[in-house]
C-alpha positions, -999 to +999 in steps of 0.1 A: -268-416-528-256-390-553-284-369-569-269-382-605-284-417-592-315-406-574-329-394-603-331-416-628-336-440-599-372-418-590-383-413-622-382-451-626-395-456-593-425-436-602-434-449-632-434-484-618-453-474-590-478-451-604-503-479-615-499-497-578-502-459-564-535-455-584-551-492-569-539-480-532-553-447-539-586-461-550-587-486-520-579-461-493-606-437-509-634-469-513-624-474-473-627-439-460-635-408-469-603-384-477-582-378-502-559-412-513-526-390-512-521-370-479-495-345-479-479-327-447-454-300-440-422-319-425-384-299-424-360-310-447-327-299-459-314-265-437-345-265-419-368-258-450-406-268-446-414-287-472-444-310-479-439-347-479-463-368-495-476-404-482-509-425-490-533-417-464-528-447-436-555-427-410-585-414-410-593-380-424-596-363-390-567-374-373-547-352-354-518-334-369-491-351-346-459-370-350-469-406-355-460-423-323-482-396-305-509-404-328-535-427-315-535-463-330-576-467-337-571-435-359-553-459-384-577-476-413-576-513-418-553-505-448-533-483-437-521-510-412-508-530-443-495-499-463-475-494-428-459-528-424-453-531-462-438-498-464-464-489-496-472-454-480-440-441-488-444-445-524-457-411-531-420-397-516-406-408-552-419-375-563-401-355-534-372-377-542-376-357-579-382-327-566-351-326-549-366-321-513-358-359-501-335-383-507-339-426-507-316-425-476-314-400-453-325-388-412-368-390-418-385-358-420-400-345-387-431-324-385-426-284-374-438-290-344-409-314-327-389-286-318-365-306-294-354-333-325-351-305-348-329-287-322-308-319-313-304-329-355-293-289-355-261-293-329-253-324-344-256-308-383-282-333-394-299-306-407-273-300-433-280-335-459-318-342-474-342-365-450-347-397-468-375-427-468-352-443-446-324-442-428-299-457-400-318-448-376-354-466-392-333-500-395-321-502-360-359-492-348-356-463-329-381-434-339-389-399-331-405-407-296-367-409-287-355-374-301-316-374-284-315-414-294-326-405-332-307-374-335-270-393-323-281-419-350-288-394-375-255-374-371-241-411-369-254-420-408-238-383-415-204-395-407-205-426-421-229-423-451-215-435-487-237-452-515-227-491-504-241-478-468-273-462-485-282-499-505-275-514-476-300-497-458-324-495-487-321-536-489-325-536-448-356-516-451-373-534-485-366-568-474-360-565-436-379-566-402-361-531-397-376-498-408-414-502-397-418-472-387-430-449-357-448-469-327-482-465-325-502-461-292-531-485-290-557-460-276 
C-alpha cells in the first residue's frame, strides 16, 4: 500500500480508535501496574531502530525478548484478549503516520535477533517498511522460525501490490491467520 493511501487511511484509523485505545488503556492500567501504551525499539526500514508502539499485553517486568521466547504466565488476563483480537496493534496507526511502518509489510523484529535481521538482509527485506501484518503472519509462521519468516518476507517483496496488501489486511482482521508469535506456557 502506497504512502498516498496509508495516510489518510491512519489518520482515520486513529481517530476511530483513539476512544477504544483510551478504554484498553484504562483497563490494562486498572489490571496491572505499568504504563497502558508500551513502546519498544524494533528495526524498520534499512535497518533503522525505531520504536514501535503496542498496548501493554504483559506485565511490567517482563523480559525484553522476542515474543515466542517470552514466557506465557508473563501475559495479563487482557492481554490474552488484546492478542487474539489483534487490539494491541492499534497504537502502530501512529507509526503508520510517522512513516516508520506500514499496514502490510515483514513485522518488526527486536535488535537483538541478529540471525532474522541477517537472513531479511540477503534476501533485501530490509529495503520496504515492516507492517502490522504481513504474508508471513497469515500463513502462521513467526520469528521462532527466522530462515522460514525471512523466505516469506522476501516472498511478499516479490509479489506485494495493493490487492495483495487488502487481501492480507481482510485475512488478518477477519481471519484465524495473523495471531501472532507462540507463546511458551512456562
Amino acid at each position: 500500500m502506497n504512502r498516498t493511501l496509508e495516510i489518510p487511511a491512519a489518520l482515520a484509523g486513529i481517530i476511530v480508535a483513539a476512544p477504544v485505545i483510551f478504554v484498553l488503556v484504562s483497563l490494562i492500567r486498572r489490571e496491572s501496574e505499568g504504563p497502558g501504551i508500551f513502546s519498544q525499539e524494533r528495526v524498520g526500514l534499512d535497518g533503522r531502530i525505531f520504536r514501535c508502539h503496542k498496548l501493554r499485553t504483559m506485565r511490567r517486568d517482563a523480559p525484553n525478548v522476542p515474543t515466542h521466547a517470552a514466557d506465557g504466565a508473563q501475559i495479563t488476563p487482557i492481554g490474552r484478549f488484546l492478542r487474539r483480537t489483534k487490539l494491541d496493534e492499534l497504537p502502530q496507526l501512529w507509526n503508520i503516520l510517522k512513516g516508520e511502518m506500514s499496514f502490510v509489510g515483514p513485522r518488526p523484529c527486536l535488535p537483538s535477533q541478529v540471525e532474522l535481521i541477517e537472513e531479511r538482509r540477503r534476501r533485501g527485506v530490509l529495503t520496504i517498511r515492516p507492517g502490522i501484518t504481513g504474508l508471513a503472519q497469515v500463513n502462521d509462521i513467526d520469528m521462532s522460525d527466522p530462515v522460514r519468516l525471512a523466505e516469506k518476507d522476501a516472498e511478499y517483496l516479490d509479489q506485494r501490490s495493493l490487492k495483495l496488501d487488502l487481501r492480507l489486511i481482510y485475512m488478518t482482521i477477519f481471519g484465524r491467520a495473523g495471531q501472532g508469535d507462540r507463546i511458551s506456557n512456562g
